[in-house]
PDB file of N, CA, C and O in Angstrom:
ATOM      1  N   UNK A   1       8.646  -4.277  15.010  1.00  0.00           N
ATOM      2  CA  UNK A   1       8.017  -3.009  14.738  1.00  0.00           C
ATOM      3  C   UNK A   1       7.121  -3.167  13.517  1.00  0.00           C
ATOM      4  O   UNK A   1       7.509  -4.109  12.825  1.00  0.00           O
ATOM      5  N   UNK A   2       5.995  -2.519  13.004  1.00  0.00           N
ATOM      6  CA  UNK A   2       4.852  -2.550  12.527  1.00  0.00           C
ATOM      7  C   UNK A   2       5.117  -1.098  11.652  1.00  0.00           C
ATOM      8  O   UNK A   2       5.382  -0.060  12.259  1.00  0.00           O
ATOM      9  N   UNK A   3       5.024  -1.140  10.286  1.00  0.00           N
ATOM     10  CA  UNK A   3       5.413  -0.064   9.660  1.00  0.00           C
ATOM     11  C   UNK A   3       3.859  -0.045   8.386  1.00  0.00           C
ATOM     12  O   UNK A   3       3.621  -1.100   7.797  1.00  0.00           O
ATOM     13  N   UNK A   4       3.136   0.957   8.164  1.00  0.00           N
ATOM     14  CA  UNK A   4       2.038   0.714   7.494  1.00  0.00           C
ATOM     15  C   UNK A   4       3.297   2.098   6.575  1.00  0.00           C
ATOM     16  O   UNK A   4       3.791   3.132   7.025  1.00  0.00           O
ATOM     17  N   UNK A   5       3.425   1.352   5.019  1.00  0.00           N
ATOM     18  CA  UNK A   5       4.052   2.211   3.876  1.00  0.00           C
ATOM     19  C   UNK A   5       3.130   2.818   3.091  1.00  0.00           C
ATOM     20  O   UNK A   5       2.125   2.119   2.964  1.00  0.00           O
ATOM     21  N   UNK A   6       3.078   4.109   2.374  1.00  0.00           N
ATOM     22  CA  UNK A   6       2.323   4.660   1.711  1.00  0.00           C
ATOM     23  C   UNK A   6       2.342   4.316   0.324  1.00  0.00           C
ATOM     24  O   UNK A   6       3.448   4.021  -0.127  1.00  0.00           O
ATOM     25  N   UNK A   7       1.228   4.283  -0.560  1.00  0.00           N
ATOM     26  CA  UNK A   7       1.374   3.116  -1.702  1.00  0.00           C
ATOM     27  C   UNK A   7       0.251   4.297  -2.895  1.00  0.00           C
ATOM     28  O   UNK A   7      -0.621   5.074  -2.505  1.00  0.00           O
ATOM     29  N   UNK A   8       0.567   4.112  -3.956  1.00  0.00           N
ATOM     30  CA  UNK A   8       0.036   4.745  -4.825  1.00  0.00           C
ATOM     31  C   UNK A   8      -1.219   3.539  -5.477  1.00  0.00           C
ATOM     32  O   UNK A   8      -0.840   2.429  -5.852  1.00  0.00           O
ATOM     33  N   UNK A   9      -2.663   3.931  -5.537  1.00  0.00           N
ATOM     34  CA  UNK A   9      -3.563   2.865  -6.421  1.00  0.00           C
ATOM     35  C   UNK A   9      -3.281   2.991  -7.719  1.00  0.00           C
ATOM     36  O   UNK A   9      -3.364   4.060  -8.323  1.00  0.00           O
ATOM     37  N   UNK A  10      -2.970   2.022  -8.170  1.00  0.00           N
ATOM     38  CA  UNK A  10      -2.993   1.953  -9.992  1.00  0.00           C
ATOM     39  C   UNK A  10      -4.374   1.414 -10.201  1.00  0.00           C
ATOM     40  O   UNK A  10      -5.216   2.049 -10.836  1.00  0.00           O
ATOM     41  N   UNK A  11      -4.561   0.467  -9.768  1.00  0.00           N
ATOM     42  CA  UNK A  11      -5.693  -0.146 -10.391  1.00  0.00           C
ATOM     43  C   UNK A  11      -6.814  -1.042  -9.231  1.00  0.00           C
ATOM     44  O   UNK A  11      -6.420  -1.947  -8.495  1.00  0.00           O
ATOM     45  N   UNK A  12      -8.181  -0.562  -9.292  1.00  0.00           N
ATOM     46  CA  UNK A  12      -9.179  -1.344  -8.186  1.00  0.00           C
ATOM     47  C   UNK A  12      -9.655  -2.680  -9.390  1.00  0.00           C
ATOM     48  O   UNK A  12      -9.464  -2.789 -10.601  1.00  0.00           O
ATOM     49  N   UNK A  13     -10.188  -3.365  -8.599  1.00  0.00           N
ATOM     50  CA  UNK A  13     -10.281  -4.831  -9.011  1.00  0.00           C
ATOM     51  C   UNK A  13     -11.558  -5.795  -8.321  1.00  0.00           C
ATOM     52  O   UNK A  13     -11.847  -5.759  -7.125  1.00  0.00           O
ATOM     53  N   UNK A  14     -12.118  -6.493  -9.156  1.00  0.00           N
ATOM     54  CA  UNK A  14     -13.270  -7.260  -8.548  1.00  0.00           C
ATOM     55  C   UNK A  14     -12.939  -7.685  -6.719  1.00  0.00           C
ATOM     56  O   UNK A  14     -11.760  -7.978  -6.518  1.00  0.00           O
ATOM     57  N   UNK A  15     -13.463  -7.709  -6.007  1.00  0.00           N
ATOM     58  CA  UNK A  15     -13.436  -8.404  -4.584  1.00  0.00           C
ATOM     59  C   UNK A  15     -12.662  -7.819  -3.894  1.00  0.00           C
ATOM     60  O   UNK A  15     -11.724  -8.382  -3.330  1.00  0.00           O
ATOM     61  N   UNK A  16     -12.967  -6.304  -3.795  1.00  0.00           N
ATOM     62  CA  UNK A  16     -12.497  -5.393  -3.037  1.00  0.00           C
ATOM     63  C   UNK A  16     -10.652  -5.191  -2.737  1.00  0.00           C
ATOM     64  O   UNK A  16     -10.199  -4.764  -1.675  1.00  0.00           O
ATOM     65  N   UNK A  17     -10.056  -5.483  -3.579  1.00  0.00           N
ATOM     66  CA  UNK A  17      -8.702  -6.050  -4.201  1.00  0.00           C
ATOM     67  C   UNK A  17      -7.966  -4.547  -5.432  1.00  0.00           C
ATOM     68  O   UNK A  17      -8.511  -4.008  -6.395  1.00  0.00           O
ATOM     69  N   UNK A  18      -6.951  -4.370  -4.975  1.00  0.00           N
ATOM     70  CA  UNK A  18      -6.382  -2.939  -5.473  1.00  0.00           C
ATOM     71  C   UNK A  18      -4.987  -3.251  -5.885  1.00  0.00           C
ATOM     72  O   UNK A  18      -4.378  -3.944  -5.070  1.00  0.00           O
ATOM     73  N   UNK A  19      -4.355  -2.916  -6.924  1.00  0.00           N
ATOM     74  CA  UNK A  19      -2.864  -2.802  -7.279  1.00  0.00           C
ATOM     75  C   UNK A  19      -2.477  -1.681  -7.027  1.00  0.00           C
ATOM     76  O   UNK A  19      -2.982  -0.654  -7.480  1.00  0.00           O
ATOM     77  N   UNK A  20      -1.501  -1.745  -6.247  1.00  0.00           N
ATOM     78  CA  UNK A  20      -0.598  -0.426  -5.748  1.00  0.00           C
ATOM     79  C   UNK A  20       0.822  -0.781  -6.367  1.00  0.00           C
ATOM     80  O   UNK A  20       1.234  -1.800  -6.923  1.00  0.00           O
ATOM     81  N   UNK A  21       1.588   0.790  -5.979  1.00  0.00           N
ATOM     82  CA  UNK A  21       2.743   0.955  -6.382  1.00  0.00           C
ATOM     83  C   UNK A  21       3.237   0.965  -4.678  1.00  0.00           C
ATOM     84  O   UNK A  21       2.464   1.484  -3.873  1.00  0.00           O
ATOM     85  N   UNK A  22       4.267   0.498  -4.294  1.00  0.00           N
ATOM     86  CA  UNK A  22       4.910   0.973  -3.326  1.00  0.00           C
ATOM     87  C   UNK A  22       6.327   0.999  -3.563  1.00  0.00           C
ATOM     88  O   UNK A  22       7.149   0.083  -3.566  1.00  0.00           O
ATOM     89  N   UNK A  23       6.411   1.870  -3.701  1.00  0.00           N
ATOM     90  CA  UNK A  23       8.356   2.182  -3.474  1.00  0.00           C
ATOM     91  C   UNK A  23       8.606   1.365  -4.951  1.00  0.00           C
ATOM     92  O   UNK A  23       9.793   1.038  -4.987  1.00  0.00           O
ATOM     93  N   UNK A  24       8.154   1.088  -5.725  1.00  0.00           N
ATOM     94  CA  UNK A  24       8.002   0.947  -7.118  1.00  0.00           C
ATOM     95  C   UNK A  24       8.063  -0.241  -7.493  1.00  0.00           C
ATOM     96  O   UNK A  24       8.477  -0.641  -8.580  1.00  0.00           O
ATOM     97  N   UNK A  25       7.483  -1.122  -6.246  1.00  0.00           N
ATOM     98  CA  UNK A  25       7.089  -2.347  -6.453  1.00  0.00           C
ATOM     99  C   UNK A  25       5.690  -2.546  -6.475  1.00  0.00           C
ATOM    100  O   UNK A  25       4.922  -1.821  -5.842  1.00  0.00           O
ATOM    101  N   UNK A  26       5.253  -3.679  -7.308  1.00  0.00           N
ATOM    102  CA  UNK A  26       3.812  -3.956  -7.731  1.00  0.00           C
ATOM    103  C   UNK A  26       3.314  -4.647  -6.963  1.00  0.00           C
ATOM    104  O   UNK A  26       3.888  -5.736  -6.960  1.00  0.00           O
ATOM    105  N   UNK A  27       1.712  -4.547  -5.589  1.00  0.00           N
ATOM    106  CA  UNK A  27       1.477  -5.595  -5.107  1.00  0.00           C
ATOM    107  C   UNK A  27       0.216  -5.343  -5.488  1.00  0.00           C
ATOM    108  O   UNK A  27      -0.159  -4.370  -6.142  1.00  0.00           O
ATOM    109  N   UNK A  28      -0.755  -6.656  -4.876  1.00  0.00           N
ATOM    110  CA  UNK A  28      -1.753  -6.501  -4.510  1.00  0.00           C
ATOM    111  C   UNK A  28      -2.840  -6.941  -3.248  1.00  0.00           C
ATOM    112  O   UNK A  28      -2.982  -8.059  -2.753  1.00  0.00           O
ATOM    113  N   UNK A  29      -3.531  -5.702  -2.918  1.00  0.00           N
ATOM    114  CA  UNK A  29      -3.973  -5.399  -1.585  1.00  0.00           C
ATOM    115  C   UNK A  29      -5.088  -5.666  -1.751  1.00  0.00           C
ATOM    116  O   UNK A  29      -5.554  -6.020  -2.834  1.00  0.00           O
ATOM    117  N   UNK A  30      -5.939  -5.501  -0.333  1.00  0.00           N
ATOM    118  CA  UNK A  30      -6.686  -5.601  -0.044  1.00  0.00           C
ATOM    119  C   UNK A  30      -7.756  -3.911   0.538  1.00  0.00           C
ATOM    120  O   UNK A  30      -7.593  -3.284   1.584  1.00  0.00           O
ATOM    121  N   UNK A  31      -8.272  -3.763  -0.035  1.00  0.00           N
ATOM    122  CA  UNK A  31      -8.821  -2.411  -0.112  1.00  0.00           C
ATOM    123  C   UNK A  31     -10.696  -2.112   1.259  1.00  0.00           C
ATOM    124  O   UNK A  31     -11.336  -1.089   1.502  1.00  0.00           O
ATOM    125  N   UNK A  32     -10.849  -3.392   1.690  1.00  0.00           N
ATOM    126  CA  UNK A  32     -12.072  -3.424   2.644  1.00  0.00           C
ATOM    127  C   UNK A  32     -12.163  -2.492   3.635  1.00  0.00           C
ATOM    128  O   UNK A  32     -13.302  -2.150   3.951  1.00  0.00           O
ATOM    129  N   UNK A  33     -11.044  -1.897   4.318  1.00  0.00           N
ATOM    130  CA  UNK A  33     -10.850  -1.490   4.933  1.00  0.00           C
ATOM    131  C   UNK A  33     -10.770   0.025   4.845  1.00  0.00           C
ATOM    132  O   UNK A  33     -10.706   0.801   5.798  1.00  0.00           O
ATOM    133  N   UNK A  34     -10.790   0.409   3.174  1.00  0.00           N
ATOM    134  CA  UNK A  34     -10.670   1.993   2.522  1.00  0.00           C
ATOM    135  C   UNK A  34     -12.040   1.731   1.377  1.00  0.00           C
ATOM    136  O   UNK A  34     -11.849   1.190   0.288  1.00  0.00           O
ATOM    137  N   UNK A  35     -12.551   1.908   1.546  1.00  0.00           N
ATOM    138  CA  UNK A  35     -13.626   1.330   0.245  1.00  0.00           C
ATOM    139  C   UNK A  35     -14.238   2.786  -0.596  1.00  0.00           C
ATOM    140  O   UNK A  35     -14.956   2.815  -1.595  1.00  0.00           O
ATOM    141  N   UNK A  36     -13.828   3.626  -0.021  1.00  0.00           N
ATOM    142  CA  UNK A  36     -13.746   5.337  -0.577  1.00  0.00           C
ATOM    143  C   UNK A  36     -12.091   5.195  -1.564  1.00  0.00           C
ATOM    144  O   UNK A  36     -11.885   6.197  -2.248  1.00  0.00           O
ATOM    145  N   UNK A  37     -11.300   4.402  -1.636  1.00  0.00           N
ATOM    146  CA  UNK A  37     -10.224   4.348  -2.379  1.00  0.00           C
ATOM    147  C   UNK A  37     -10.104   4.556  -3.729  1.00  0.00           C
ATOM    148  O   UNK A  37     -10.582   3.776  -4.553  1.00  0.00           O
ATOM    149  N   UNK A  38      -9.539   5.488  -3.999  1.00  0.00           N
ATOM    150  CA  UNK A  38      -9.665   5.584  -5.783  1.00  0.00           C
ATOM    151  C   UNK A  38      -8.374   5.493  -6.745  1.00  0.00           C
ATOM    152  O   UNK A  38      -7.306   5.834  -6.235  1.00  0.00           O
ATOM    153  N   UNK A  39      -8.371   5.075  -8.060  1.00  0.00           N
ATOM    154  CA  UNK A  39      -7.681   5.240  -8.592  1.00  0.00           C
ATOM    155  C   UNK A  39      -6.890   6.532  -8.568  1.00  0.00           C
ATOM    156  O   UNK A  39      -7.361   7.652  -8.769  1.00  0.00           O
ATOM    157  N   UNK A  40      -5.402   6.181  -8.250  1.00  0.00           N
ATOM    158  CA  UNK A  40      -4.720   7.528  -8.379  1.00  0.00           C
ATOM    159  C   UNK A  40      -4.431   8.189  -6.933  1.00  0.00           C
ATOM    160  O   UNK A  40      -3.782   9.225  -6.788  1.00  0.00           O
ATOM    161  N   UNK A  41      -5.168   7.230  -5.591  1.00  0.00           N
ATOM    162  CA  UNK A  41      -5.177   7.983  -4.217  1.00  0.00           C
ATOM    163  C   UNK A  41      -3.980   7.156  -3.570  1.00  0.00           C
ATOM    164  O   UNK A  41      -3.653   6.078  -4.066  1.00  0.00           O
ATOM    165  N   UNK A  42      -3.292   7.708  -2.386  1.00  0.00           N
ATOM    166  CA  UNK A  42      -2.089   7.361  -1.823  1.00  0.00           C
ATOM    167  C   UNK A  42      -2.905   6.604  -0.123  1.00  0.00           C
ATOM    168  O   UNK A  42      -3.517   7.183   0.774  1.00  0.00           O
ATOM    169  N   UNK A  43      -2.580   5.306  -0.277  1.00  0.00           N
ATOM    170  CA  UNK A  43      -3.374   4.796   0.839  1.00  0.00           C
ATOM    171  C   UNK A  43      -1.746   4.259   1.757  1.00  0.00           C
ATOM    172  O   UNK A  43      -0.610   4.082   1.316  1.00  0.00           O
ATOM    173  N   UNK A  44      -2.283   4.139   3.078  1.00  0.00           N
ATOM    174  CA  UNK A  44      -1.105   3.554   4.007  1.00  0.00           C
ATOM    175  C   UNK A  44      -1.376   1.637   4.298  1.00  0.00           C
ATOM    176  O   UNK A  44      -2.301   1.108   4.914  1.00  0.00           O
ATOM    177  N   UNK A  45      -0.643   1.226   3.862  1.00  0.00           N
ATOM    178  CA  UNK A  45      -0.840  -0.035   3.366  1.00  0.00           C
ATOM    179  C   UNK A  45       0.228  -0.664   4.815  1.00  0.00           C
ATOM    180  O   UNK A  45       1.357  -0.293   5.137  1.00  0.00           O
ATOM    181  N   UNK A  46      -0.727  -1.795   5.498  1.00  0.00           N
ATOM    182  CA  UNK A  46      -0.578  -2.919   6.569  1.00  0.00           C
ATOM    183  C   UNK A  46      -0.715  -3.666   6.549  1.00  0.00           C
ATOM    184  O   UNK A  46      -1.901  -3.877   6.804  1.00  0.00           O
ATOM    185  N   UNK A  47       0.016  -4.832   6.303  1.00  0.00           N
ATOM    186  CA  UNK A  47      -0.278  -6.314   6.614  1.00  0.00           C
ATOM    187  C   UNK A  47      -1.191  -6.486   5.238  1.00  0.00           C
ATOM    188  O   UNK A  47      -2.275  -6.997   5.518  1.00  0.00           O
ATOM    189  N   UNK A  48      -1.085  -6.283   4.257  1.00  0.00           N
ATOM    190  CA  UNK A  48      -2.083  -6.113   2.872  1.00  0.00           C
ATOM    191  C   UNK A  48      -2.868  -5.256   2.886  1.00  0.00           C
ATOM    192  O   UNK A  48      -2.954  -4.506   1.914  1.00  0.00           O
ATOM    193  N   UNK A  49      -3.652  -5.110   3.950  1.00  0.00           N
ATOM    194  CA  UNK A  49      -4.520  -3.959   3.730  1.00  0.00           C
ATOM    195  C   UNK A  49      -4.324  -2.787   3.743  1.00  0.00           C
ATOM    196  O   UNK A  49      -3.288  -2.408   4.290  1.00  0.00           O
ATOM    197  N   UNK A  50      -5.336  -1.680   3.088  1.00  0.00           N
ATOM    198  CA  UNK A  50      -4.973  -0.198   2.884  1.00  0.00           C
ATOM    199  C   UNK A  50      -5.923   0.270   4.134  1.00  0.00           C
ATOM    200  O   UNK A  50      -7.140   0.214   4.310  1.00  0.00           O
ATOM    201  N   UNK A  51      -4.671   0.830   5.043  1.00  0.00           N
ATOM    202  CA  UNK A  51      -6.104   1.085   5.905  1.00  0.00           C
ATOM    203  C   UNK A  51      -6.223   2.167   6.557  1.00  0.00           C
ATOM    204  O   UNK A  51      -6.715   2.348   7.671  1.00  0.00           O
ATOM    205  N   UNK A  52      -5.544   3.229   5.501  1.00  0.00           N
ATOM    206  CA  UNK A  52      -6.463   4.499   5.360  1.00  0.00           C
ATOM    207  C   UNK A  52      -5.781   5.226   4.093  1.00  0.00           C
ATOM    208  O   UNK A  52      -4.643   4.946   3.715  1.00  0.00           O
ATOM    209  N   UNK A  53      -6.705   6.307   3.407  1.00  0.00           N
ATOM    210  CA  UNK A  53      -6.732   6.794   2.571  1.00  0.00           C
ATOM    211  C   UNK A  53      -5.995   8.602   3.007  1.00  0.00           C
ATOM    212  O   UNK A  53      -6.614   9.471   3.621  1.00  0.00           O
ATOM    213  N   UNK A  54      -4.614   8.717   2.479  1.00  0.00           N
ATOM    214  CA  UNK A  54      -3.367  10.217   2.904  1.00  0.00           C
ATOM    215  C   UNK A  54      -3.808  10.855   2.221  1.00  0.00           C
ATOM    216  O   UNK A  54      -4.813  10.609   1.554  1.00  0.00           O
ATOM    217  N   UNK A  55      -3.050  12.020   2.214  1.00  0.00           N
ATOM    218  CA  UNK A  55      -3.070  12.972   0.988  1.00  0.00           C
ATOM    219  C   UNK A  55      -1.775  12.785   0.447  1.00  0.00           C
ATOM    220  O   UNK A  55      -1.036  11.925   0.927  1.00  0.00           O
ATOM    221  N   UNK A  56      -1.342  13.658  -0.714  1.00  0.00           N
ATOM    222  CA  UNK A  56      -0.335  12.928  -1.416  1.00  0.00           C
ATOM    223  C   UNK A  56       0.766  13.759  -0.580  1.00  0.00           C
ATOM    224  O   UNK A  56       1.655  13.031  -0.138  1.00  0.00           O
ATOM    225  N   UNK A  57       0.843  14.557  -0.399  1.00  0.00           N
ATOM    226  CA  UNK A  57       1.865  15.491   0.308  1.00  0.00           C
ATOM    227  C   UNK A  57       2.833  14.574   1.433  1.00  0.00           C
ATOM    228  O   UNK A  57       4.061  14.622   1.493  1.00  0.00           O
ATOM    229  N   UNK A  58       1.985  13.787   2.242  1.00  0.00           N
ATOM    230  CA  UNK A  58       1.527  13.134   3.190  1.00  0.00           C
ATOM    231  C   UNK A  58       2.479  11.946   3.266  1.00  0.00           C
ATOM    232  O   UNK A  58       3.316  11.600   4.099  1.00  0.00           O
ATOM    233  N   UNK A  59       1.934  11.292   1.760  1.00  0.00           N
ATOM    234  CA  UNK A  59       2.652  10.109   1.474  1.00  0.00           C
ATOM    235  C   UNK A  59       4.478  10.476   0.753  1.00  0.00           C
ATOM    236  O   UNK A  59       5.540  10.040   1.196  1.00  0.00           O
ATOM    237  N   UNK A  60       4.278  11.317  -0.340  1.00  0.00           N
ATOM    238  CA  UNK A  60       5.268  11.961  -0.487  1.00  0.00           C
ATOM    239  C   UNK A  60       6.719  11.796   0.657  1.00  0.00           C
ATOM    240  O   UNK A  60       7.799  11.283   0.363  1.00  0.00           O
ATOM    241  N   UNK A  61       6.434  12.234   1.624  1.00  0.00           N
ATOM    242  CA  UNK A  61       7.327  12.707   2.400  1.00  0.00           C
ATOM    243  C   UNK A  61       7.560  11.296   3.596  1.00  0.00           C
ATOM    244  O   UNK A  61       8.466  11.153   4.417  1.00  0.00           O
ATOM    245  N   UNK A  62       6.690  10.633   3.382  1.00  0.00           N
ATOM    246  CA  UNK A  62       6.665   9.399   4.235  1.00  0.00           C
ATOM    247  C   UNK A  62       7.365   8.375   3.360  1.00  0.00           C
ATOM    248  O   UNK A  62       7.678   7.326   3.922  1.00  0.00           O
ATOM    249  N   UNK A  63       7.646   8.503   2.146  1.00  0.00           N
ATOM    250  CA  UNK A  63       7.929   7.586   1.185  1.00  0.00           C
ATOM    251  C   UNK A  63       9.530   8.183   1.475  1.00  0.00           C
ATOM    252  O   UNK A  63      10.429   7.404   1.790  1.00  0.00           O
ATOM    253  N   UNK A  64       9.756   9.636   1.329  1.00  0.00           N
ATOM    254  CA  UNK A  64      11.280  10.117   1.097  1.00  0.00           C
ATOM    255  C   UNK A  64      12.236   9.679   2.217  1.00  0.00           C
ATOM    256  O   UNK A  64      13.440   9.422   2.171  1.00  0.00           O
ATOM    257  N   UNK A  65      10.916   9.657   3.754  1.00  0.00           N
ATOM    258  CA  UNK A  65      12.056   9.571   4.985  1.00  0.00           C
ATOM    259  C   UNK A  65      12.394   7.786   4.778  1.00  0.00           C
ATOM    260  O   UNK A  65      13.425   7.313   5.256  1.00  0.00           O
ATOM    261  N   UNK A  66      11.366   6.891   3.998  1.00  0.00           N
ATOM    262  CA  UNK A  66      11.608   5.491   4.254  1.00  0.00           C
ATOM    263  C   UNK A  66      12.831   4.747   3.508  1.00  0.00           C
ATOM    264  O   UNK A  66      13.352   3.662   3.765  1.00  0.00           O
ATOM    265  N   UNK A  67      13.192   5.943   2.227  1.00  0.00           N
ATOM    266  CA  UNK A  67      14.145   5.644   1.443  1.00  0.00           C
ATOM    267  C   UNK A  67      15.673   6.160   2.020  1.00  0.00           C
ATOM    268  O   UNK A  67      16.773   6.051   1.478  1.00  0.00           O
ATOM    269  N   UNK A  68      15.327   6.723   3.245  1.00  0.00           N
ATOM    270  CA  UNK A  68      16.277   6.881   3.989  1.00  0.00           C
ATOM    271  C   UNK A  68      16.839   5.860   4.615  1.00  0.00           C
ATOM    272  O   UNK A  68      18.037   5.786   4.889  1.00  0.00           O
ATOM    273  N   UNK A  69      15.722   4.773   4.946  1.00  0.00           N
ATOM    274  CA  UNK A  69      16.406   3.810   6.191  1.00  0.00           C
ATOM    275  C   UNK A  69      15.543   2.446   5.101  1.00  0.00           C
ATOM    276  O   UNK A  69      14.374   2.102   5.274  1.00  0.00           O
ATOM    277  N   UNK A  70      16.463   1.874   4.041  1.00  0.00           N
ATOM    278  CA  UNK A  70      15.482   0.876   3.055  1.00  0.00           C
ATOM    279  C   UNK A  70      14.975  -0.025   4.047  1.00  0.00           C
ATOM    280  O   UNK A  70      13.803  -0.225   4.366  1.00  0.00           O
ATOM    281  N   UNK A  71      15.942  -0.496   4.451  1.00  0.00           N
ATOM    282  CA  UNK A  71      15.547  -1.640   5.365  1.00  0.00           C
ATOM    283  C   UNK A  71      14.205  -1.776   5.800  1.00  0.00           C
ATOM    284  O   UNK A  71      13.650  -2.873   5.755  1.00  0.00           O
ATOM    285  N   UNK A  72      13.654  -0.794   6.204  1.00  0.00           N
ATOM    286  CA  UNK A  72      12.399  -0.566   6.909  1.00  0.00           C
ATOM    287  C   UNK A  72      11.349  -1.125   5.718  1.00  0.00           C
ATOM    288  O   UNK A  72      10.373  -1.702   6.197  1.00  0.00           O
ATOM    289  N   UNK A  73      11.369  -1.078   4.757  1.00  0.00           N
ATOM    290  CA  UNK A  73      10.686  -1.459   3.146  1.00  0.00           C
ATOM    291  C   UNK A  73      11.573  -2.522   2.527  1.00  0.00           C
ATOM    292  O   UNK A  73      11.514  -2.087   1.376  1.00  0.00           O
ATOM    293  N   UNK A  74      12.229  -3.423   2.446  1.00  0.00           N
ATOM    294  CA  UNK A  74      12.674  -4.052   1.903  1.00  0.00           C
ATOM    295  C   UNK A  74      11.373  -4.955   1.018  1.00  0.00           C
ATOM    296  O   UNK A  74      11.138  -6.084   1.448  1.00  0.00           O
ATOM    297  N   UNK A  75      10.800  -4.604   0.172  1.00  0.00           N
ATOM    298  CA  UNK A  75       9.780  -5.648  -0.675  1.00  0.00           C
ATOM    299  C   UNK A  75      10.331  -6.776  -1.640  1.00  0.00           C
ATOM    300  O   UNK A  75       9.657  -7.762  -1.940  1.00  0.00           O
ATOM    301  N   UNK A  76      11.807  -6.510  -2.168  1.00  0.00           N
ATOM    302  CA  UNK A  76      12.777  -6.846  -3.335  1.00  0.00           C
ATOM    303  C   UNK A  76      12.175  -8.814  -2.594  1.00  0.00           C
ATOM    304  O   UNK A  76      11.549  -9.115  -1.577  1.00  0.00           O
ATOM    305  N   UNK A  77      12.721  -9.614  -3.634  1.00  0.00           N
ATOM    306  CA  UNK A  77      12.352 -10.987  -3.272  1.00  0.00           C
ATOM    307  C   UNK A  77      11.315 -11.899  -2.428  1.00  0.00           C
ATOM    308  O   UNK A  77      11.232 -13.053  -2.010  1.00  0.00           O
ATOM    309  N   UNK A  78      10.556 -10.667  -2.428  1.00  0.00           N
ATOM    310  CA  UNK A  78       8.690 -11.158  -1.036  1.00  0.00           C
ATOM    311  C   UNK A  78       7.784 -11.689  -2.582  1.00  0.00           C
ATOM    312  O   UNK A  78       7.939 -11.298  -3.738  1.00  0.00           O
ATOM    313  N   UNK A  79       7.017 -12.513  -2.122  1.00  0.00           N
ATOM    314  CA  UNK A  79       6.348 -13.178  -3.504  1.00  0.00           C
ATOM    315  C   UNK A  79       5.458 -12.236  -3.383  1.00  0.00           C
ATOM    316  O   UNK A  79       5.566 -11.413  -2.474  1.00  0.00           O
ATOM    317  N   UNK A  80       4.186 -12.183  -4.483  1.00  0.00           N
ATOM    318  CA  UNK A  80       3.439 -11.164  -4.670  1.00  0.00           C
ATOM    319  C   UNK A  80       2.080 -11.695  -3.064  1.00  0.00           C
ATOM    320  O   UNK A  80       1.720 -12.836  -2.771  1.00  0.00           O
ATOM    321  N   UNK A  81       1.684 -10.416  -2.407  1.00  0.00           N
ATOM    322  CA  UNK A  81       0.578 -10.763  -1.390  1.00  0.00           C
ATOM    323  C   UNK A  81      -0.817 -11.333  -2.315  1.00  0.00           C
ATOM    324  O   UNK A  81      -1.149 -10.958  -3.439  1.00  0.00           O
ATOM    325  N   UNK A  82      -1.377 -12.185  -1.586  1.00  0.00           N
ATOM    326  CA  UNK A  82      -2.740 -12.565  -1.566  1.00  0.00           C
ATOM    327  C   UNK A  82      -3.516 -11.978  -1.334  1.00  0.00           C
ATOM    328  O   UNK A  82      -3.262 -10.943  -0.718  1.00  0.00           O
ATOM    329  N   UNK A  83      -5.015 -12.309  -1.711  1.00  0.00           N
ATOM    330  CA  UNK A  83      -5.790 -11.221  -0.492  1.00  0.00           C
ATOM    331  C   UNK A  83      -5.992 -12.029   0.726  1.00  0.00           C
ATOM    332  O   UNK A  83      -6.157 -13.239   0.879  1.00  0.00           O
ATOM    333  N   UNK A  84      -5.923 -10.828   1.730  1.00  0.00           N
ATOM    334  CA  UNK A  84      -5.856 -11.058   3.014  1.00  0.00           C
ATOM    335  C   UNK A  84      -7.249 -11.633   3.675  1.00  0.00           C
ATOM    336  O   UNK A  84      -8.000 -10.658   3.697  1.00  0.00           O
ATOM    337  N   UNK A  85      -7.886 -12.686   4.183  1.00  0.00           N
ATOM    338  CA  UNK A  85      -8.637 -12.968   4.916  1.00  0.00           C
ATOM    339  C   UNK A  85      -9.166 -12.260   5.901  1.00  0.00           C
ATOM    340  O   UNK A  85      -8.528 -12.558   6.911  1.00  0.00           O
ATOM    341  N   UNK A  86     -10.175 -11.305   6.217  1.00  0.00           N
ATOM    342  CA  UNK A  86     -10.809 -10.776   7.616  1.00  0.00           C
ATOM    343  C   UNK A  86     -10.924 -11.881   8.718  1.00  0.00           C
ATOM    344  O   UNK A  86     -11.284 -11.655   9.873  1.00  0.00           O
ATOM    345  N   UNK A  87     -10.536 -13.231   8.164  1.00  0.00           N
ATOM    346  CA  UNK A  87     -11.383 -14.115   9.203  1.00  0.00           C
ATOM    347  C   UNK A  87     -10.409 -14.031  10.375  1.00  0.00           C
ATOM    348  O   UNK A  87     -10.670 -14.596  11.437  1.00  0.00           O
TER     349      UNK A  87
END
């Protein structure tokens, strides 16, 4: 199963490259795919990429049902992501 998690932007970054919060772990993504993305916006994050831009309400509540079932998010011991290749 294929789960895209909702992720808070902390910080955008040279080469279309974004630090998010998810579930209060630090990664970093790949933002090509949201390029309207802003500091402070709640994007749904896949396979590295953000690939679309929620509202917070949105994410909010998508974040509360996931802390229901962790498993589904387990990030704890994953090394930090790369950026992701389009190729």
């Amino acid at each position: 199963m294929c789960l895209a998690i909702p992720a808070k932007v902390a910080k955008l970054e040279e080469g279309n490259l974004a630090t998010v919060d998810i579930l209060g772990v630090s990664r970093e993504i790949s933002v090509d795919l949201t390029p309207q993305a802003q500091v402070g916006d709640y994007v749904l994050v896949h396979a590295g990429f953000a690939i679309e831009v929620v509202d917070e309400q949105f994410a909010q509540e998508t974040i509360e049902l996931i802390k229901q079932f962790p498993e589904l998010a387990d990030l704890e011991g994953q090394p930090p992501m790369k950026k992701p290749s389009l190729a």
